[in-house]
MILUM-645758 format. One line per field, with one value per atom (N, C-alpha, C): residue number from 1; residue in three letters; atom name; x, y, z. Coordinates in pm, whole numbers. Example, Ala and Ser with C-alpha at 12.3 -4.5 7.8 and 13.67 -1.06 7.14 Angstrom:
// residues 2
num = 1,1,1,2,2,2
residuo = ala,ala,ala,ser,ser,ser
atomo = N,CA,C,N,CA,C
c1 = 1319,1230,1320,1285,1367,1290
c2 = -569,-450,-330,-225,-106,3
c3 = 780,780,780,708,714,787
This chain:
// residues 142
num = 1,1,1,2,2,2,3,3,3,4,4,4,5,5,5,6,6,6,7,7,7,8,8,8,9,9,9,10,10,10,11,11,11,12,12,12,13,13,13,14,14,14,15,15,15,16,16,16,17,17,17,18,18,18,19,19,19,20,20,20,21,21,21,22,22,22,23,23,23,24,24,24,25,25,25,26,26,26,27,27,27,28,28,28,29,29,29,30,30,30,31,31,31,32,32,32,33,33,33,34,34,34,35,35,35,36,36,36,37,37,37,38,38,38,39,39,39,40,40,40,41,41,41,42,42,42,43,43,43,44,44,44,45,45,45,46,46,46,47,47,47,48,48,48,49,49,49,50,50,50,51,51,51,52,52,52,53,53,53,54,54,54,55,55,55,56,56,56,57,57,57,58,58,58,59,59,59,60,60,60,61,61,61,62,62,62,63,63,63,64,64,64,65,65,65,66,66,66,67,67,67,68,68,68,69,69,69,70,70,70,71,71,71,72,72,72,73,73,73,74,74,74,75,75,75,76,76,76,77,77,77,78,78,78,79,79,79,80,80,80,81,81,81,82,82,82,83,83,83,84,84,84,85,85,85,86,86,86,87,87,87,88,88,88,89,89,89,90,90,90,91,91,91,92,92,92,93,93,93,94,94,94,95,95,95,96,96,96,97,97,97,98,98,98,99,99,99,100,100,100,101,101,101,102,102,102,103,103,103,104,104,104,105,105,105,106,106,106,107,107,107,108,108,108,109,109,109,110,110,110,111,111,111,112,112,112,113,113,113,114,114,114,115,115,115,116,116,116,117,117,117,118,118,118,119,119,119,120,120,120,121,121,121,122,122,122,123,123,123,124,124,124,125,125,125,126,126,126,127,127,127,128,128,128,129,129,129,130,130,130,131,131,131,132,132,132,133,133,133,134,134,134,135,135,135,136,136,136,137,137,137,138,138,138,139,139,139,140,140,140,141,141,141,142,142,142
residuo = unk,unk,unk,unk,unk,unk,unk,unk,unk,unk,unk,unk,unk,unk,unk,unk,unk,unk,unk,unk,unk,unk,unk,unk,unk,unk,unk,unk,unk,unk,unk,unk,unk,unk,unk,unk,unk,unk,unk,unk,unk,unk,unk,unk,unk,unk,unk,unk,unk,unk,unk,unk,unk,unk,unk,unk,unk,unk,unk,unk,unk,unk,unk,unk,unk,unk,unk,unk,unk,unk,unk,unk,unk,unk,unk,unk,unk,unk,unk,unk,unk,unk,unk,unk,unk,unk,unk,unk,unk,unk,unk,unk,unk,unk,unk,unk,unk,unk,unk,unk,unk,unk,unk,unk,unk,unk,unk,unk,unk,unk,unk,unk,unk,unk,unk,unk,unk,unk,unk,unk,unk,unk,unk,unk,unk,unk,unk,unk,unk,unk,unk,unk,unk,unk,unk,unk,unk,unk,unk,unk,unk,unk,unk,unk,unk,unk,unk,unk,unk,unk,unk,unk,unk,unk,unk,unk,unk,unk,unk,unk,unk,unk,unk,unk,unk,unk,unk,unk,unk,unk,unk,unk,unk,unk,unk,unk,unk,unk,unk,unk,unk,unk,unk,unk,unk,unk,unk,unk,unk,unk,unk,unk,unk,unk,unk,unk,unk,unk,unk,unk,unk,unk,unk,unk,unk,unk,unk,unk,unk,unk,unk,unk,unk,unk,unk,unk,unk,unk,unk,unk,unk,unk,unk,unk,unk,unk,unk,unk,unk,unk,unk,unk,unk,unk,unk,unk,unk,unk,unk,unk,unk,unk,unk,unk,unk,unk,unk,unk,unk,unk,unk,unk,unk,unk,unk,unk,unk,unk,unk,unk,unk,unk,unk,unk,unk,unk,unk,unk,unk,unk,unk,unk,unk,unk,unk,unk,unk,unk,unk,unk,unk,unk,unk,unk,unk,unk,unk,unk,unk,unk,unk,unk,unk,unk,unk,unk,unk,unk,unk,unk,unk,unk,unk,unk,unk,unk,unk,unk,unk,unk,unk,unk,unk,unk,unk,unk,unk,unk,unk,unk,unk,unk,unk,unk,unk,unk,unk,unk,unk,unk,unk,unk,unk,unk,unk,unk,unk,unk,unk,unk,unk,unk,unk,unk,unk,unk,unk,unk,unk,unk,unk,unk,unk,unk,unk,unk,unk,unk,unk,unk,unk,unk,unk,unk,unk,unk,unk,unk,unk,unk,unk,unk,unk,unk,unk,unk,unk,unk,unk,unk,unk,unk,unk,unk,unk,unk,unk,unk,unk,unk,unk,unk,unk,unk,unk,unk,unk,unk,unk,unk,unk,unk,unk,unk,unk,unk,unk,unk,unk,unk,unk,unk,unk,unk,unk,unk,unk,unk,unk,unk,unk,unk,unk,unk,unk,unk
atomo = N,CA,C,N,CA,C,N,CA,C,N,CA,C,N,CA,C,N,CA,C,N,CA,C,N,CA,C,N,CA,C,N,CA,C,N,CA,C,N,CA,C,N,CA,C,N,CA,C,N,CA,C,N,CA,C,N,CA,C,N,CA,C,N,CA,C,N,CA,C,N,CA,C,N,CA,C,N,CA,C,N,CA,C,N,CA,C,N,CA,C,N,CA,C,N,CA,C,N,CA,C,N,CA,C,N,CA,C,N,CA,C,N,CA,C,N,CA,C,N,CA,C,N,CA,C,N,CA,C,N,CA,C,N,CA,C,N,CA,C,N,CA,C,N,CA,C,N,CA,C,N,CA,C,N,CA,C,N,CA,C,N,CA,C,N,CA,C,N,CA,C,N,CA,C,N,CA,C,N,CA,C,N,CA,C,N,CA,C,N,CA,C,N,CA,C,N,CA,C,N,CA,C,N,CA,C,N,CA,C,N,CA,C,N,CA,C,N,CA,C,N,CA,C,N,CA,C,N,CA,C,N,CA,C,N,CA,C,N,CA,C,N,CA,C,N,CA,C,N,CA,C,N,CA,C,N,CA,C,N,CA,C,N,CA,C,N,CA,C,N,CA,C,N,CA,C,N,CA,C,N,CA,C,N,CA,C,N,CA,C,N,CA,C,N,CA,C,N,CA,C,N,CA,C,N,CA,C,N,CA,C,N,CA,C,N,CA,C,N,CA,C,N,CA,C,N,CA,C,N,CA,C,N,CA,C,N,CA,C,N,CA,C,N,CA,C,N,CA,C,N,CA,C,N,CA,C,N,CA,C,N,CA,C,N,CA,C,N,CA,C,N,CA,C,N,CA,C,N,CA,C,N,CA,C,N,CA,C,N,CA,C,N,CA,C,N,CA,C,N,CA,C,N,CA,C,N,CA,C,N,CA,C,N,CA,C,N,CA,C,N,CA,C,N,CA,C,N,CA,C,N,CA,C,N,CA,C,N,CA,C,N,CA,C,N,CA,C,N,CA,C,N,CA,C,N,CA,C,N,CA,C,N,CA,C,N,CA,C,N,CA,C,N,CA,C,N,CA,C,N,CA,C,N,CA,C,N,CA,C,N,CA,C,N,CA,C
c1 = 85,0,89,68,129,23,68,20,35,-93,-60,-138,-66,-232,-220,-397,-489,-508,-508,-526,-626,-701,-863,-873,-908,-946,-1128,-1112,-1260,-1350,-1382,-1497,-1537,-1398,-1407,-1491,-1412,-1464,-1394,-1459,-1446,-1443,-1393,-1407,-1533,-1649,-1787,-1854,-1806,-1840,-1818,-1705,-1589,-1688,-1694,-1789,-1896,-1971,-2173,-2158,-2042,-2077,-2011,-2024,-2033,-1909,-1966,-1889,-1847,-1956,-1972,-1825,-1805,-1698,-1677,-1641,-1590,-1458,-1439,-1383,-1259,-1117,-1055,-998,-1139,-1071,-1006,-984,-974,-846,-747,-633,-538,-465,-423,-214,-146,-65,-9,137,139,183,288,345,234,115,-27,-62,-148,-157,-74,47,130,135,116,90,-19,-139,-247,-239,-152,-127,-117,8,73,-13,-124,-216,-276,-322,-360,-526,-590,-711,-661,-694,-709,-551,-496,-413,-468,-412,-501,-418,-495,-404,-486,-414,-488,-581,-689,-763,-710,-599,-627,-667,-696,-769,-676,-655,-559,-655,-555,-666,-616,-705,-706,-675,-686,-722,-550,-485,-376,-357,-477,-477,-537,-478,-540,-632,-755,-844,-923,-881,-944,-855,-908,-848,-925,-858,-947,-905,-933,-922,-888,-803,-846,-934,-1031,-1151,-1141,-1084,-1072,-920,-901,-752,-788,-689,-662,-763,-819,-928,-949,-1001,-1038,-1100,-1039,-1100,-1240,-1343,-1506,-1547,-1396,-1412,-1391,-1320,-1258,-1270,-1278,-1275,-1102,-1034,-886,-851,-733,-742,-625,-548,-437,-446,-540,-620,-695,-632,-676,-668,-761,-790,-853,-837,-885,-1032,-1045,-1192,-1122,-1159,-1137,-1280,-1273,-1354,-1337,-1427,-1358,-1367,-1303,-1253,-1307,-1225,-1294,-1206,-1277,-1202,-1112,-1015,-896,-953,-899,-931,-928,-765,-690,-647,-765,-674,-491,-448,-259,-292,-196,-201,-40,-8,133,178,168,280,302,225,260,328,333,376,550,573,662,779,686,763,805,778,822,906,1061,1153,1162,1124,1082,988,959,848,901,1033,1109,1162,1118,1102,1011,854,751,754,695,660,579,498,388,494,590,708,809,770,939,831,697,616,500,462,337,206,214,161,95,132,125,24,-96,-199,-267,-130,-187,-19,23,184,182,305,288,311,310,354,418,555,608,536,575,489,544,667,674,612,639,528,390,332,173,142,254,273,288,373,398,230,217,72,-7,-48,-166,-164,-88,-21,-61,-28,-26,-198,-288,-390,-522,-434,-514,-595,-551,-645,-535,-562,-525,-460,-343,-241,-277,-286,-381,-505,-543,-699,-741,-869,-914,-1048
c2 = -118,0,124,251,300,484,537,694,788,878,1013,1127,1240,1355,1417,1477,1477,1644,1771,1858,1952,2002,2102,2173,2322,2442,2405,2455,2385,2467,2585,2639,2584,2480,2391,2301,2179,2029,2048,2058,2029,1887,1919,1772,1728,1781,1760,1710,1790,1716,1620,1553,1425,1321,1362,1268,1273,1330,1325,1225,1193,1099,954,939,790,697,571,493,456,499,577,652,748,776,856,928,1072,1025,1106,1112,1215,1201,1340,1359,1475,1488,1654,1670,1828,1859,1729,1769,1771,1917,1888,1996,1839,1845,1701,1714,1623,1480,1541,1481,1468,1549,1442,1375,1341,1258,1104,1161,1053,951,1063,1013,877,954,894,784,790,646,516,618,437,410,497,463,345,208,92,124,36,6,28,58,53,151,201,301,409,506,568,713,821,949,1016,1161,1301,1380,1438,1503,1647,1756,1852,1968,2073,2211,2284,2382,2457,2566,2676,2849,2857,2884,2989,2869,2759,2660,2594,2579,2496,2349,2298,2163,2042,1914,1810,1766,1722,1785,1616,1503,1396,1305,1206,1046,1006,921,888,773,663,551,573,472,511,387,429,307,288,301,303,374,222,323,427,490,542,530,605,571,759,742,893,963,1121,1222,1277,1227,1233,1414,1496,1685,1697,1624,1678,1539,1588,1469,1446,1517,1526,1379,1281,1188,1141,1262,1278,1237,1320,1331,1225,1148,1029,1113,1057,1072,931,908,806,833,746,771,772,847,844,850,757,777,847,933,984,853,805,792,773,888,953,1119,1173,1330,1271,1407,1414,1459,1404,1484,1566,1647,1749,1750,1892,1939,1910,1921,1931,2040,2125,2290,2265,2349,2333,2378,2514,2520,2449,2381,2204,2168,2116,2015,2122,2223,2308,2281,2288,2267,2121,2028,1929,1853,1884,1836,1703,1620,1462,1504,1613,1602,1689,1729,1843,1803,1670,1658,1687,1633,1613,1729,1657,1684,1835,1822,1921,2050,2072,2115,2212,2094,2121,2160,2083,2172,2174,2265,2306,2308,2332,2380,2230,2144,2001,1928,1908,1877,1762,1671,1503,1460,1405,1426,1277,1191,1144,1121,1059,1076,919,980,843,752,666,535,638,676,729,857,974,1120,1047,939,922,863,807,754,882,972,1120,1168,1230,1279,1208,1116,1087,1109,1033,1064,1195,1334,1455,1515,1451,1422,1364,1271,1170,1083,1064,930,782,658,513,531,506,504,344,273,159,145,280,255,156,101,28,43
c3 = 0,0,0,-55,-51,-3,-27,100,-34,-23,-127,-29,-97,-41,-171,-115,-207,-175,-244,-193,-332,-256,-265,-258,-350,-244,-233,-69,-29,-88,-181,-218,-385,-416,-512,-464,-389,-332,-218,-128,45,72,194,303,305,280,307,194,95,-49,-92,-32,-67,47,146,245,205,153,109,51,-50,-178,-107,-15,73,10,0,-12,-131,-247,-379,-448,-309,-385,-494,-528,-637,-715,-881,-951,-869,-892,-833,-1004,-1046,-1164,-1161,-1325,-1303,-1302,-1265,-1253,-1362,-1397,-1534,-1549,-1480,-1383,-1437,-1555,-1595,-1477,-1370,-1236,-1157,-1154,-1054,-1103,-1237,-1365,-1314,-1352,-1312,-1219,-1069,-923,-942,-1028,-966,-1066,-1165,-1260,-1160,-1082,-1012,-885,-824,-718,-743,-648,-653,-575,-623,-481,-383,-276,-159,-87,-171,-122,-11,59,154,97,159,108,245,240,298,207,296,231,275,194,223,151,228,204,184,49,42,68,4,56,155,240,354,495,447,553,593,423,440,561,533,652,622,662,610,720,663,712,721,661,658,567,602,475,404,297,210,95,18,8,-135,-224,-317,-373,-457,-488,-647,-719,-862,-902,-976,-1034,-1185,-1169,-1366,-1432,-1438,-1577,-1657,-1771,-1846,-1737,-1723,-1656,-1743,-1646,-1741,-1786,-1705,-1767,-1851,-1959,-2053,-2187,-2246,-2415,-2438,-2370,-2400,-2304,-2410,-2343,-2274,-2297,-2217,-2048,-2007,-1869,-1808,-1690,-1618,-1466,-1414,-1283,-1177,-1061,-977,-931,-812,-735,-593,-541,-371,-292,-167,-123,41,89,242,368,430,528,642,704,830,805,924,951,1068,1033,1152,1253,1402,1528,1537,1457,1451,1350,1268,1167,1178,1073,1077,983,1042,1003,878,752,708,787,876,972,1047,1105,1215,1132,969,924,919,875,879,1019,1097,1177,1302,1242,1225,1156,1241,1160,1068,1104,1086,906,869,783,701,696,621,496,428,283,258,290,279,131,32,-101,-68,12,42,66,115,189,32,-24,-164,-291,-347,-412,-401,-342,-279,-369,-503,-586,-632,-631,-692,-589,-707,-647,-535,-605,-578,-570,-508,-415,-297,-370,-296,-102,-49,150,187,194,258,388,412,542,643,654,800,811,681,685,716,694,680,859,914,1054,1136,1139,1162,1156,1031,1039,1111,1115,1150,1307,1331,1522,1528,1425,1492,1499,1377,1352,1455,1519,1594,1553,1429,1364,1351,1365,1360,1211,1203,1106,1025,1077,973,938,904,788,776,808,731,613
């Protein structure tokens, strides 16, 4: 299994929007980012990621599964563009703020850290062990 995050501005698709659609599950399309593209190529079933909120929030804000690999992004006729399905999780106890993650030495690669801008990024086992601890959510998803 392997760890990604997943990041939103919430007046796009929120934490809430991503949870309404149940177990069902959402397209994470839209993304047009040849290195997220990529990311979400090598994502398997049942991979787990972060749900975060960029904007104003900068925080991961929940988890989330992935339920469908690679397939055509259903925005666009362009077929360049593949996107997954994620489904939400649960929410964090505790938001993780980037400045928490900032200042946590232990997390000072963290992709989120080196390019910010990049939508869908993957999170090493120990960043995803790290977070979650700081989070307060069970680091083995099920």
């Amino acid at each position: 299994m392997r760890y990604w995050l997943f990041k939103s501005e919430p007046s796009t698709w929120s934490w809430q929007d991503q949870v309404a659609k149940g177990d069902a599950g959402e397209e994470w399309d839209g993304v047009r980012n040849y290195q997220a593209r990529n990311f979400m190529r090598e994502m398997a079933i049942g991979d787990k990621g972060f749900f975060y909120h960029s904007q104003k929030e900068k925080a991961i804000v929940g988890t989330v599964e992935v339920i469908a690999e690679a397939h055509p992004d259903s925005t666009t006729k362009d077929d360049r563009w593949e996107c997954v399905d994620i489904k939400a999780l649960e929410a964090v106890n505790k938001p993780v703020t980037l400045e928490m993650i900032k200042r946590e030495p232990q997390l000072s690669e963290m992709v989120l850290l080196r390019n910010s801008r990049l939508s869908v990024q993957p999170v090493t086992d120990q960043e995803w062990q790290i977070v979650c601890r700081m989070a307060g959510v069970a680091t083995d998803l099920k």
